[in-house]
MIZAFI-845521 format. One record per residue (C-alpha): residue in three letters; chain; y negated, z negated, x. Coordinates in steps of 0.1 Angstrom, whole numbers. Each point is the difference from the previous one (the first is absolute). Example, Ala and Ser with C-alpha at 12.3 -4.5 7.8 and 13.67 -1.06 7.14 Angstrom:
// MIZAFI-845521
R   r c     v     w     u
R ALA A    45   -78   123
R SER A   -34     7    14
***
This chain:
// MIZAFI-845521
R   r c     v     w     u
R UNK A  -119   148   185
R UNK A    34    11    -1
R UNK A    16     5   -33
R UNK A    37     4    -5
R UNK A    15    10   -35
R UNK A    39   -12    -4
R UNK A    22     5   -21
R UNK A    22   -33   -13
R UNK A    37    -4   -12
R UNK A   -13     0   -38
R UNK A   -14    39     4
R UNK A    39    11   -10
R UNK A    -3   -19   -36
R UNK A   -26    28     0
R UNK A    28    28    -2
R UNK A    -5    30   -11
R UNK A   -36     0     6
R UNK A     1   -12    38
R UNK A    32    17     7
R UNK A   -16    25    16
R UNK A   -37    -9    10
R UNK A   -11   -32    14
R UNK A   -16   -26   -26
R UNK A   -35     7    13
R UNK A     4    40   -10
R UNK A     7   -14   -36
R UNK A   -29    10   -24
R UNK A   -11   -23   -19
R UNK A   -35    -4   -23
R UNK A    -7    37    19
R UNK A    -2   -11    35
R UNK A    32   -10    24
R UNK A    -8   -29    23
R UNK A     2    25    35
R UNK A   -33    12   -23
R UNK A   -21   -31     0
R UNK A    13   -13    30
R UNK A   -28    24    18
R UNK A   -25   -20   -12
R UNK A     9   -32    18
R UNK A    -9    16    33
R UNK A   -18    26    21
R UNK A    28     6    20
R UNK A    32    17   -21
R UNK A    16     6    27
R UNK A    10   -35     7
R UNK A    17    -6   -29
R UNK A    37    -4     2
R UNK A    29    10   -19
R UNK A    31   -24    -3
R UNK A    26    16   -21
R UNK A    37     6    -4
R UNK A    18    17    25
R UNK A     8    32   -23
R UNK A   -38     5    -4
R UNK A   -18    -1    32
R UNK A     3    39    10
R UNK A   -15     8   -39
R UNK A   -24   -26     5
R UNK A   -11     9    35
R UNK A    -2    36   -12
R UNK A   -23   -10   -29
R UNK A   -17   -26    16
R UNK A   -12    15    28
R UNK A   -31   -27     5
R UNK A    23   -25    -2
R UNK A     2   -13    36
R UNK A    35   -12    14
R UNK A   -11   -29    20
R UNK A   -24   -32    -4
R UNK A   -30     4    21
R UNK A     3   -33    19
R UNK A   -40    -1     9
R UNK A    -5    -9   -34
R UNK A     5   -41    -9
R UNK A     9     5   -33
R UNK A    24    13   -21
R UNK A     6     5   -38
R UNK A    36     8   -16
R UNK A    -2    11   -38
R UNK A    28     4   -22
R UNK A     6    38    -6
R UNK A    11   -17   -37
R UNK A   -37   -10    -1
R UNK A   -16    14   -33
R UNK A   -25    28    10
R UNK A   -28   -14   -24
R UNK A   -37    -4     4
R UNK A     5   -39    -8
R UNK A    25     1    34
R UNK A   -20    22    21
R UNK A   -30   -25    -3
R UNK A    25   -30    10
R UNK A    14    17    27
R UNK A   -35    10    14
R UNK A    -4   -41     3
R UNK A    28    -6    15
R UNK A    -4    31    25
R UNK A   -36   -19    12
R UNK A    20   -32     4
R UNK A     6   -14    34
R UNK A    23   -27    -3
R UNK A    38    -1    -4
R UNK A     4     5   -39
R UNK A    22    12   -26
R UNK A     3     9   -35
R UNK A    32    -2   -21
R UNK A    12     2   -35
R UNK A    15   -25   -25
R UNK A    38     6    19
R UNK A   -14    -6    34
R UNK A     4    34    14
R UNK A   -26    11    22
R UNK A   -28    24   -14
R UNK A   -22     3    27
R UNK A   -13   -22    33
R UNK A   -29    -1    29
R UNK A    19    -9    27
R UNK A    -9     1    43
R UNK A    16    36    11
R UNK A    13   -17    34
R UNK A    20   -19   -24
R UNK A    19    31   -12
R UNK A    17    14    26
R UNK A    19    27   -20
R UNK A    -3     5   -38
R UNK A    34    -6   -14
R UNK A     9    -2   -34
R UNK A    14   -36     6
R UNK A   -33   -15    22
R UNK A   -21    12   -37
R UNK A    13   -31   -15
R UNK A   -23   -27   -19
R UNK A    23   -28    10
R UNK A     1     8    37
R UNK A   -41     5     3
R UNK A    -4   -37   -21
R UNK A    23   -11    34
R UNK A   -20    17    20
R UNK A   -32   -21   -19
R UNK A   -13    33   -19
R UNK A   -18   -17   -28
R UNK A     5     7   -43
R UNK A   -33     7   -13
R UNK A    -9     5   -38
R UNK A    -5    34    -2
R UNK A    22    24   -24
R UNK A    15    28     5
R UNK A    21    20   -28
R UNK A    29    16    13
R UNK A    27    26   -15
R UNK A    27   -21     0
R UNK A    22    19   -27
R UNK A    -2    37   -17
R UNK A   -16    -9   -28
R UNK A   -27   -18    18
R UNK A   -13    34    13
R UNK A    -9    12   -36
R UNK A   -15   -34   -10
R UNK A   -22     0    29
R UNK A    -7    35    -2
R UNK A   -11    -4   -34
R UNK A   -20   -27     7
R UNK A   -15     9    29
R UNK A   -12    37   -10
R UNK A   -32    -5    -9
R UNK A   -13   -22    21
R UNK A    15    23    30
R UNK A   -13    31   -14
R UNK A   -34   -20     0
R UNK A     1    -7    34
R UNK A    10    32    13
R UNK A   -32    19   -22
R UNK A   -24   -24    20
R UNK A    13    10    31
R UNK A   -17    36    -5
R UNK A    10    36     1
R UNK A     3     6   -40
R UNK A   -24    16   -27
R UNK A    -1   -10   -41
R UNK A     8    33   -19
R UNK A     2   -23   -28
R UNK A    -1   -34   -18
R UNK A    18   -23    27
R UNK A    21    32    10
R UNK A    -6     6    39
R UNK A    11    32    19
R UNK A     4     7    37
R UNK A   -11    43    12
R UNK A    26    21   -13
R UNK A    11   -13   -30
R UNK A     8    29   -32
R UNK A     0   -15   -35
R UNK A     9    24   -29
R UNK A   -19     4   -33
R UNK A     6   -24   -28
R UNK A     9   -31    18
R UNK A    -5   -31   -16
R UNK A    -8   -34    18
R UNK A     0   -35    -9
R UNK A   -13   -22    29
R UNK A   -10   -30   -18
R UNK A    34   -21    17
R UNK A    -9    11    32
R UNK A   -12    29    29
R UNK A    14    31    -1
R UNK A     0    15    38
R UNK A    12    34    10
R UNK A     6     3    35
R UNK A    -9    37    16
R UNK A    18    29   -11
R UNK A    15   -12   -30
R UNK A    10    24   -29
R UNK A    -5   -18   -38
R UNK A    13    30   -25
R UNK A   -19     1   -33
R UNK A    10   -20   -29
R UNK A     5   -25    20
R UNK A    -5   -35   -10
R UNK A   -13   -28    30
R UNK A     1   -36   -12
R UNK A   -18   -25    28
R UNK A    13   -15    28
R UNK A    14    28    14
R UNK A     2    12    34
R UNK A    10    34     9
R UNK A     9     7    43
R UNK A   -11    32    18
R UNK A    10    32   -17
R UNK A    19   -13   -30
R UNK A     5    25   -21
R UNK A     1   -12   -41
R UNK A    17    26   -24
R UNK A   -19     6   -33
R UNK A     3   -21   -31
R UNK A    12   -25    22
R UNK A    -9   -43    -4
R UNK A    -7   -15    28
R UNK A   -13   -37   -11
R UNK A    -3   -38     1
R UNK A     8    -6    42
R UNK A    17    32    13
R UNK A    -9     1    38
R UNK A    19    28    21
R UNK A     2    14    36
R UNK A    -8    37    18
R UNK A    15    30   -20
R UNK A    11   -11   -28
R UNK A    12    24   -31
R UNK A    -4   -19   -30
R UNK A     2    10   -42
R UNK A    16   -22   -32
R UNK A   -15   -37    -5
R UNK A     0   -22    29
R UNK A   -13   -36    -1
R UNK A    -4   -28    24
R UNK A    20    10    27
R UNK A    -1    11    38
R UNK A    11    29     9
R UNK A     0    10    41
R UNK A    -5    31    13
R UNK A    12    31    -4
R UNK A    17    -8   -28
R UNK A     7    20   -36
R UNK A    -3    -8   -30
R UNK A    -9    31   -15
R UNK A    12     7   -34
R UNK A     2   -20   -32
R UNK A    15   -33    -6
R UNK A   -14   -39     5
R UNK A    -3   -18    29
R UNK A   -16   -37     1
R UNK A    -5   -32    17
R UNK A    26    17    26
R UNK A    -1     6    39
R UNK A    12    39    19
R UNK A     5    -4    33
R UNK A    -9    34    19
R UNK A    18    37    -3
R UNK A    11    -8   -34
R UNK A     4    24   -26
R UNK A     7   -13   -38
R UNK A    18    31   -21
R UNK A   -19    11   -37
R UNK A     3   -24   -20
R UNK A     7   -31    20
R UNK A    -9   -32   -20
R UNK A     2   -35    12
R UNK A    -2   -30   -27
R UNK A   -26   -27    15
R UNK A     6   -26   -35
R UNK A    34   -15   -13
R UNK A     9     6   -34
R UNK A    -1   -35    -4
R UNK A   -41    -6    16
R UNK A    15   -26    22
R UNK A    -5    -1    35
R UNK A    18    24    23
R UNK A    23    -9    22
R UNK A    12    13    35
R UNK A    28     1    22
R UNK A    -1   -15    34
R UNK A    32     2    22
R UNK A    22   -23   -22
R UNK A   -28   -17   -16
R UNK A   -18    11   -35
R UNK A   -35   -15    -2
R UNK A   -26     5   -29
R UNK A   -35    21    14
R UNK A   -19   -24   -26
R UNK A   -15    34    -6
R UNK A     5    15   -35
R UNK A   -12    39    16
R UNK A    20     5    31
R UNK A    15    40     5
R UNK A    22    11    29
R UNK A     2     2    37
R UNK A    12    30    16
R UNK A     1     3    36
R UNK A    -8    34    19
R UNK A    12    31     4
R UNK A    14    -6   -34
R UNK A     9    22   -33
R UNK A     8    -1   -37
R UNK A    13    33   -20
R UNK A   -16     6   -31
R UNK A    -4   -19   -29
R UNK A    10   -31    23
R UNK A    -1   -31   -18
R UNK A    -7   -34    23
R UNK A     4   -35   -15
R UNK A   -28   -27    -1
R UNK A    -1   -20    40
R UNK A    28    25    11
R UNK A    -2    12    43
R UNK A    10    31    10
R UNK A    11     3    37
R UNK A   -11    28    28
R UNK A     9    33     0
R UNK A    23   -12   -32
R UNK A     2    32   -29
R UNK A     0   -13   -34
R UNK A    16    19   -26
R UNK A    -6    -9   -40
R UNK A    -8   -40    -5
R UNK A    -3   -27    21
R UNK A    13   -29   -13
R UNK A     5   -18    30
R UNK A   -15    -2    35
R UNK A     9    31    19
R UNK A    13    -3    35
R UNK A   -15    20    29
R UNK A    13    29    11
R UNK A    20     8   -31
R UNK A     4    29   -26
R UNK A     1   -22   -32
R UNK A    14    11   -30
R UNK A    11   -34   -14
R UNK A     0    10   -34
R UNK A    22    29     6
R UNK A    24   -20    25
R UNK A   -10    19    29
R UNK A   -20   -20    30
R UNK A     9    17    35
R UNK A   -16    -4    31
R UNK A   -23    19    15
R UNK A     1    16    35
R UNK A   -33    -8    24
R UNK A     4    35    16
R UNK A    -5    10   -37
R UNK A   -29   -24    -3
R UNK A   -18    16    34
R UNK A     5    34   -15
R UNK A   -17    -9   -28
R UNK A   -27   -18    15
R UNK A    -9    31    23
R UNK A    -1    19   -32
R UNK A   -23   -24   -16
R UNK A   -22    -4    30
R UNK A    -3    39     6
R UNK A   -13     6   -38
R UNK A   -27   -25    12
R UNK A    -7    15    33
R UNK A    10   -33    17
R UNK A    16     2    33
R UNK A    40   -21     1
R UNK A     0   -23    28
R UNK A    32   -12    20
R UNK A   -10   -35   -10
R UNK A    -1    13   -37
R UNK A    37    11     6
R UNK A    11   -28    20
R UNK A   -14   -22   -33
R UNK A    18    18   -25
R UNK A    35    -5    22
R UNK A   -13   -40     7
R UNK A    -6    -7   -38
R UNK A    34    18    -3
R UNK A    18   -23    16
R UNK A   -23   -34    -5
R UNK A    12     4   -38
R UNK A    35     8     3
R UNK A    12   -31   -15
R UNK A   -21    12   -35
R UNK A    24    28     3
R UNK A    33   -22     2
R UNK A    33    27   -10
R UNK A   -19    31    -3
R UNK A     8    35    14
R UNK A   -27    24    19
R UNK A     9    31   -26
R UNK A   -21    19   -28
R UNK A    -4   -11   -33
R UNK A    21    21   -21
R UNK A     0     1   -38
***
């Protein structure tokens, strides 16, 4: 069977977090649904990648399974929603509907269009507008009762995250390739823990992934998930659902929060029930509320819209190749855009590609040539090779956000 993941107009209410990945890159309960996807079928390379225009070359370079074209021998396709929660709960839907031969579809409470088994030769092309839950029930593609939960705004992604954790973390120990080096604490070769840690895994599994660093004095509070070579600084807390990507640098107190790869958050400060895209580096001291004053729910901003999280614990979102100075304070449900700087407090949601230093008066602009220096910087310190398509991003997210940027001059931010 084919399978086709596409993206769907609601991925940019996902801003900062899919400005510059595609919504199945997104991590989420420790997994991101390109992960689990590999479990549906033998054949990897005949999954396909619908996405928006200014991601295909990134994608294609980090993709490079992904197969461009449906295979037309095989009778049936399935289309998931890169918006799709990677869970286990999902996975085991998704496997049903994968073994399905007949024209079905799965949707959400708004009608939009989750995920469908539908005849290939019916699917000429896969557009963004032909992935469309009204236009398969036309073409007699029949609802079933199935569920699927979705990320359908930023807050969903910590909710889900937090409430999938265990359960994923579960799944992912019975597929193999970990040992117990302690009570429900599970290490992959390679790992290097320091003396005096202390571990409480009575919430969940604590797994170390190979070549992970834990510095002593360290405190681990269950489920937490740590990716390949993550390195944690001593007399750090790490606790109560903190999953994170490759390479990491991580210190202070972080809870319930995702952090992607190759990101730092080295020094001390809090971090919780918050999302860091990748290349991010938070200054010392960098502390972001995750409660109101007032214990009432938090509320975000949508576009024009405000609309409550019904979430009493919801952090920030800060989109990649981001970074805070030190001692950078960020408001409870505040977003912080790519490749923005963020100097002091955040009081309000920061726009892409901005040096912002609201408190002071001072937001300026920043200049993507800037950005790509800084990124070959980054990636060099990490032995990571820049692409041309990691270039050619930077300059596309430049320009896809200009209208954030509304009045602002390219110039240094000069005190």
């Amino acid at each position: 069977m084919n399978i086709i993941l596409f993206e769907d107009a609601r991925v940019g209410v996902l801003a900062p977090v899919t400005t510059g990945r595609p919504a199945f890159a997104v991590s989420c309960g420790s997994f991101r649904l390109s992960d689990l996807i590999s479990y549906l079928t033998d054949e990897p390379d005949q999954v396909i990648a619908v996405v928006r225009p200014h991601l295909r070359d990134v994608v294609a370079a980090d993709f490079p399974h992904f197969h461009s074209t449906l295979d037309p021998l095989k009778e049936w396709t399935c289309c998931i929603n890169a918006r799709v929660a990677p869970t286990a709960a999902n996975l085991a839907v998704l496997g049903m509907l994968v073994g399905r031969r007949e024209a079905v579809m799965i949707t959400d409470p708004d009608q939009q269009l989750l995920a469908a088994a539908i005849p290939t030769a019916s699917l000429a092309a896969p557009e963004l507008p032909a992935l469309d839950a009204a236009a398969w029930e036309t073409a007699g593609c029949q609802r079933i009762d199935a569920t699927l939960e979705a990320i359908n705004f930023l807050h969903d992604l910590i909710r889900v995250h937090c409430d999938s954790l265990v359960a994923n973390l579960h799944w992912r120990l019975g597929m193999g390739g970990y040992r117990e080096i302690a009570d429900r604490v599970f290490s992959a070769d390679g790992t290097s823990l320091g003396e005096h840690i202390a571990i409480d895994s009575r919430n969940g599994p604590i797994v170390l992934e190979s070549g992970c660093n834990i510095g002593p004095f360290t405190f681990l509070e269950g489920p937490v998930y740590l990716g390949p070579h993550c390195k944690i600084a001593p007399h750090s807390a790490i606790k109560d659902g903190v999953a994170t990507g490759s390479t990491c640098k991580l210190g202070g107190e972080i809870e319930a929060s995702i952090i992607e790869g190759f990101t730092n958050k080295q020094h001390h400060g809090f971090l919780g029930h918050s999302y860091l895209g990748s290349w991010i580096n938070l200054g010392a001291g960098t502390c972001n509320s995750d409660l109101k004053n007032t214990y009432g729910k938090v509320k975000m901003q949508y576009g024009v819209e405000k609309i409550s999280t019904g979430m009493q614990f919801v952090g920030c979102f800060i989109g990649d190749y981001a970074k805070t100075a030190i001692n950078t304070s960020i408001f409870t449900g505040k977003t912080i855009g790519v490749c923005s700087m963020v100097y002091g407090m955040a009081v309000h949601d920061v726009a892409p590609f901005t040096n912002d230093a609201r408190l002071s008066g001072k937001v300026t602009e920043i200049d993507p040539q800037v950005m790509i220096a800084n990124q070959a910087r980054m990636f060099g310190r990490r032995d990571v090779q820049q692409r041309p398509c990691d270039k050619a991003l930077i300059e596309a997210l430049f320009a896809l956000t200009a209208a954030d940027r509304t009045g602002l001059q390219c110039q240094p931010l000069v005190w």
